[in-house]
C-alpha positions as a printed NumPy array, in Angstrom:
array([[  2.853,  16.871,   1.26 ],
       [  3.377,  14.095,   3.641],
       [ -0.419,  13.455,   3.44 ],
       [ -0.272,  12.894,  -0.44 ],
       [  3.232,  10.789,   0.147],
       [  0.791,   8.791,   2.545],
       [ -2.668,   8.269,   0.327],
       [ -0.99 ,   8.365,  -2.849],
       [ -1.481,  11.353,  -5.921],
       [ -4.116,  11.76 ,  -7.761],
       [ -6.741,   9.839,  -5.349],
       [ -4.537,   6.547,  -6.221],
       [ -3.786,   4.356,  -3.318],
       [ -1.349,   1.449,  -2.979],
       [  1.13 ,   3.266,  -4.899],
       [  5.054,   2.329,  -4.209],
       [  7.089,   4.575,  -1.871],
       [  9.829,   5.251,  -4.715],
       [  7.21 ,   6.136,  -7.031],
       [  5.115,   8.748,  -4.935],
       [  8.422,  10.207,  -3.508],
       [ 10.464,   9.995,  -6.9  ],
       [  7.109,  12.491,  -8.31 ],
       [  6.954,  14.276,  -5.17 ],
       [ 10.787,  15.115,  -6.123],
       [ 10.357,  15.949,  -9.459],
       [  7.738,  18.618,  -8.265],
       [ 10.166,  20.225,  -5.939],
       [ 12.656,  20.323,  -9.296],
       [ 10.216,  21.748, -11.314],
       [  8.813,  24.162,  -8.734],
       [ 12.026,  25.438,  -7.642],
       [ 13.184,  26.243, -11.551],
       [ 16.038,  23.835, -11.788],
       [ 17.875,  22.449, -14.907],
       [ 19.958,  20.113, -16.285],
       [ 22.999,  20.245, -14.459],
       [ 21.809,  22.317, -11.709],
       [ 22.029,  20.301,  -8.104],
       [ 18.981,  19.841,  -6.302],
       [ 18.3  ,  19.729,  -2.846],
       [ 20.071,  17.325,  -0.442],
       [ 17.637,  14.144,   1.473],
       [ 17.819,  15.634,   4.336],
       [ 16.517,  19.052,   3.044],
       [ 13.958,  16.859,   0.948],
       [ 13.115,  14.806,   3.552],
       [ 11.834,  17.93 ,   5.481],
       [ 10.73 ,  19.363,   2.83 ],
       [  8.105,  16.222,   1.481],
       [  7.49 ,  15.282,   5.384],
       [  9.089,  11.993,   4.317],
       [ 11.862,   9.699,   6.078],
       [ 15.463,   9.585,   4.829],
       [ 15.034,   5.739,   3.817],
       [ 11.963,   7.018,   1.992],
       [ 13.9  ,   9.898,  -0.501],
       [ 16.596,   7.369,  -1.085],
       [ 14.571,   5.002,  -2.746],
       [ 12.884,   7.889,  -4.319],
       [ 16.168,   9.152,  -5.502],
       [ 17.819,   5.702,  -6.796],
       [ 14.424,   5.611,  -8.795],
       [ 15.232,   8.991, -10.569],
       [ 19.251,   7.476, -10.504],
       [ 18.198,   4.231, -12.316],
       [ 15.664,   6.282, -14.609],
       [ 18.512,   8.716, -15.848],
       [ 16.48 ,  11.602, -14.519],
       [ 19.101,  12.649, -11.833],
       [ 22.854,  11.826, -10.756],
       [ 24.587,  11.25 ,  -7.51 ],
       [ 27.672,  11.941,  -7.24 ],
       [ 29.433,  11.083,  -3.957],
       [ 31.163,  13.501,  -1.957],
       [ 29.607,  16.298,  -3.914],
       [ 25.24 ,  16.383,  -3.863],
       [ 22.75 ,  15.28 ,  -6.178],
       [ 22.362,  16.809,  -9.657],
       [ 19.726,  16.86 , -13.013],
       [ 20.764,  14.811, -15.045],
       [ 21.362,  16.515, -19.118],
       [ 18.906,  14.725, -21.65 ],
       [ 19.737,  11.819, -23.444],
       [ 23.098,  11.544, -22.083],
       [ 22.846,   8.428, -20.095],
       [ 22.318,   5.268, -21.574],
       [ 20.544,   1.753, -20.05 ],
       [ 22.298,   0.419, -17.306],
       [ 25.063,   2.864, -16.802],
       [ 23.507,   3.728, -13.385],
       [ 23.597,   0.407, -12.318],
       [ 23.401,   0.484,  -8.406],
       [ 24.49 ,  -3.006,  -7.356],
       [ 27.733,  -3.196,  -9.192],
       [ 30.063,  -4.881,  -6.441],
       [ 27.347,  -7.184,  -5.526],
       [ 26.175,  -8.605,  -9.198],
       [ 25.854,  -7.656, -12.935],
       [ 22.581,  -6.394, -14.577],
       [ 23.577,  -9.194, -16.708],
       [ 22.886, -11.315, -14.001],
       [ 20.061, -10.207, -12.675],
       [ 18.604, -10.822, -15.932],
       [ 20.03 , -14.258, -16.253],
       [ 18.472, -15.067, -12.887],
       [ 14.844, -13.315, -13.465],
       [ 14.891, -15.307, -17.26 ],
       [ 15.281, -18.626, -15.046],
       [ 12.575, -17.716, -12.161],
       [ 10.214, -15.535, -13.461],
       [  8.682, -17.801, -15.997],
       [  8.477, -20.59 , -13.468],
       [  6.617, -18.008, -11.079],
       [  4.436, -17.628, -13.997],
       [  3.043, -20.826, -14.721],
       [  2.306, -21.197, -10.883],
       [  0.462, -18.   , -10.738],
       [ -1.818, -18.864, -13.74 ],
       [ -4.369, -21.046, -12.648],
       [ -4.317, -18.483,  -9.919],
       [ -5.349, -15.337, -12.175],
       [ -8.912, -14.203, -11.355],
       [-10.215, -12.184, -14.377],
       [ -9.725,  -9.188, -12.192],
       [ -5.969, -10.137, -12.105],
       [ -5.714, -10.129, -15.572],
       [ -8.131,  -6.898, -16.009],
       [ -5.349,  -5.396, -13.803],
       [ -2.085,  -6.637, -15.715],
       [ -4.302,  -5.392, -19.174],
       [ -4.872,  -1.984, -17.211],
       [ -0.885,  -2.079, -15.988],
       [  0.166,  -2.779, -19.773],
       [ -2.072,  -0.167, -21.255],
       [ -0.896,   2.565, -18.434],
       [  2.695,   1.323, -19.205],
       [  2.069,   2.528, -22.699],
       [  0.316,   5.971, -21.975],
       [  3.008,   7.1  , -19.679],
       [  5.432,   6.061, -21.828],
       [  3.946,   7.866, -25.009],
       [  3.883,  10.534, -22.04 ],
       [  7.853,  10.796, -21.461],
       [  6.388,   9.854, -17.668],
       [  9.645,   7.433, -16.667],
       [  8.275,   7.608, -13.112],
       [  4.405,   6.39 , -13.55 ],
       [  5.919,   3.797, -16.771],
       [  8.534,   2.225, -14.227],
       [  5.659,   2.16 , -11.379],
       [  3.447,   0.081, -13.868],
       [  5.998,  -2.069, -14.733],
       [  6.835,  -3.053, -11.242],
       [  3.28 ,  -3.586, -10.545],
       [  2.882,  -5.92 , -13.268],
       [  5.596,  -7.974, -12.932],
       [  4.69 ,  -8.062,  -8.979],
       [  1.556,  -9.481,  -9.161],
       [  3.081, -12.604, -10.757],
       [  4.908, -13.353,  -7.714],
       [  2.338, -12.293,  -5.72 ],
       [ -0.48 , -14.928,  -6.998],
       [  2.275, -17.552,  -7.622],
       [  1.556, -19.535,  -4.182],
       [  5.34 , -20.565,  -3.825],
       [  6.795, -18.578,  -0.406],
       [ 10.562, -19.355,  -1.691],
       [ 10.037, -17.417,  -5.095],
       [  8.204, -14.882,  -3.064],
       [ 10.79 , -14.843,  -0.402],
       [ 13.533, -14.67 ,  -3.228],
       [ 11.605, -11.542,  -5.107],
       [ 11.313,  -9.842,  -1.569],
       [ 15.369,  -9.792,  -0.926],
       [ 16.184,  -8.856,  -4.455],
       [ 12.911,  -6.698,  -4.612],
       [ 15.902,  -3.896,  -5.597],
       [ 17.809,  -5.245,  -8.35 ],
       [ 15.15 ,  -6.796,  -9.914],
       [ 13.412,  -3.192,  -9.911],
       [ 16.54 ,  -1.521, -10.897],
       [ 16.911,  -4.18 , -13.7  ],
       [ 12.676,  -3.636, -15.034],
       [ 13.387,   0.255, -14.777],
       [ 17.622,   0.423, -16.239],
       [ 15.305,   0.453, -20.125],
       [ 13.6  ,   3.279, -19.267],
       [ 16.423,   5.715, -19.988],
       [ 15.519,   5.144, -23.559],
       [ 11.517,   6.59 , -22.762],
       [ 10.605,   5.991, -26.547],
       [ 11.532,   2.328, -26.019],
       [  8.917,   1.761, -23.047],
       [  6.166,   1.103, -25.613],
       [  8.201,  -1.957, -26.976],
       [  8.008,  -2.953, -23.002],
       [  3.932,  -2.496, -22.952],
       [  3.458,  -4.092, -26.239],
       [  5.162,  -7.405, -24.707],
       [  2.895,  -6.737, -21.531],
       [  0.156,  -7.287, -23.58 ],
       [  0.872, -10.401, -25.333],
       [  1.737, -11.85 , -22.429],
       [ -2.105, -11.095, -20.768],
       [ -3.261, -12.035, -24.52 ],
       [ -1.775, -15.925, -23.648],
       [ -2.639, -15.852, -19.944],
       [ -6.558, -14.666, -21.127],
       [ -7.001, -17.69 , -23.665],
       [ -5.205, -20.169, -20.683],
       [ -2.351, -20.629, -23.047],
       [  0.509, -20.499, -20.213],
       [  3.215, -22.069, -21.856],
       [  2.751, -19.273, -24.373],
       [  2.753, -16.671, -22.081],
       [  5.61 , -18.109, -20.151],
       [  7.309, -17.879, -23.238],
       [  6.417, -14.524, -24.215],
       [  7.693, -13.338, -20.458],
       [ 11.678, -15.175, -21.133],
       [ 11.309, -13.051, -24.908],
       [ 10.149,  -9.808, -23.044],
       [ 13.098, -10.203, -20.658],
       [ 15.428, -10.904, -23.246],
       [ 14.459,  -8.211, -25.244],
       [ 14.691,  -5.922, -21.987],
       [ 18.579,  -7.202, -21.677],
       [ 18.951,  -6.054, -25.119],
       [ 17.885,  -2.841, -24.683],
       [ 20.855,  -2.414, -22.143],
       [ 23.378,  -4.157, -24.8  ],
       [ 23.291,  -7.421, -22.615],
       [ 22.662, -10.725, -24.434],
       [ 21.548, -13.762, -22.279],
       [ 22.42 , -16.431, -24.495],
       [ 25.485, -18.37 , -23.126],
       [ 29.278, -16.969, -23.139]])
């Protein structure tokens, strides 16, 4: 197991750590026969158990919190989480530090800028990849996969930072690399909503393919607004 946490699943490399534990968990789950409800085994067990560190399950763990697939509940273990019973944003993990709210507020303000510095950056293999991101986005999605649909997310929205050029905005993503995650993946509790998410993916690469950045900027402050919405948080002004 630790081999595959390594090199990836599937024969796919460069895949996050939350994402290749968070399925790695999900196997245990399913091959041990556990439910909804039913409490599954501790990190320390897991850690053993996957050949993975501690630090390693934990982010695998918050990803299956922040996804509505499991539940921690201090003092007591971690549990399945029953269907449809959590909504976006309820397992919010940064609540004594800042809101969802704003985290959106602040990745409305940033990531558009990062955006218009990345785009005369985008090689056509960039965009193939944010197409190929969008269109993955979709398929797990249509799937029920929250795991592999949060993973694409993240690496579509990370490769805007990454071919931005500006260390500060890449310096800022790194130290709220968790929030802003938590805040891309808090939607995914609704799964039948992720294909709104791909479908503003894609018109975002549709601008950034015909050079039309201030359109695409634009179309990245709607898809973020419209991701606030799906957690019942509006970004206009109070």
């Amino acid at each position: 197991m630790s081999n595959e946490l390594n090199n990836g699943s599937n024969g796919r490399t460069n895949r996050s750590v939350p994402a290749r534990v968070a399925e790695a968990i999900q196997r245990v789950i399913a091959e041990d026969g556990l439910k909804p409800g039913d409490q599954i085994p501790s990190q320390r067990v897991l850690a053993t158990t996957l050949g993975a560190s501690r630090s390693s399950v934990r982010e695998g763990i918050s990803m299956l919190e922040t996804l509505g697939i499991v539940r921690v509940e201090v003092g007591r273990g971690i549990f399945i989480a029953v269907p449809d019973k959590s909504t976006p944003g309820e397992n919010w993990r940064f609540p004594h530090s800042y809101s969802l709210r704003e985290v959106y507020q602040f990745r409305k303000a940033v990531e558009p800028a990062a955006l218009a510095l990345a785009a005369p950056h985008f090689r056509q293999t960039d965009l193939a990849a944010m197409r190929a991101y969008a269109l993955a986005l979709g398929t797990a999605g249509n799937a029920g996969n929250a795991v592999s649909a949060a993973e694409q997310d993240s690496l579509f929205h990370d490769l805007i930072y990454a071919r931005c050029g500006n260390r500060i905005f890449q310096a800022l993503q790194a130290q709220m690399r968790g929030a802003i995650q938590g805040s891309q993946w808090a939607p995914m509790v609704i799964i039948e909503k992720v294909k709104d998410t791909a479908r503003e993916h894609l018109l975002i690469v549709d601008a950034l393919e015909k050079r039309d950045v201030r359109t695409a900027c634009a179309a990245l402050e709607d898809h973020i607004d419209a991701a606030a919405k799906r957690c019942n948080i509006t970004l206009a002004p109070e």
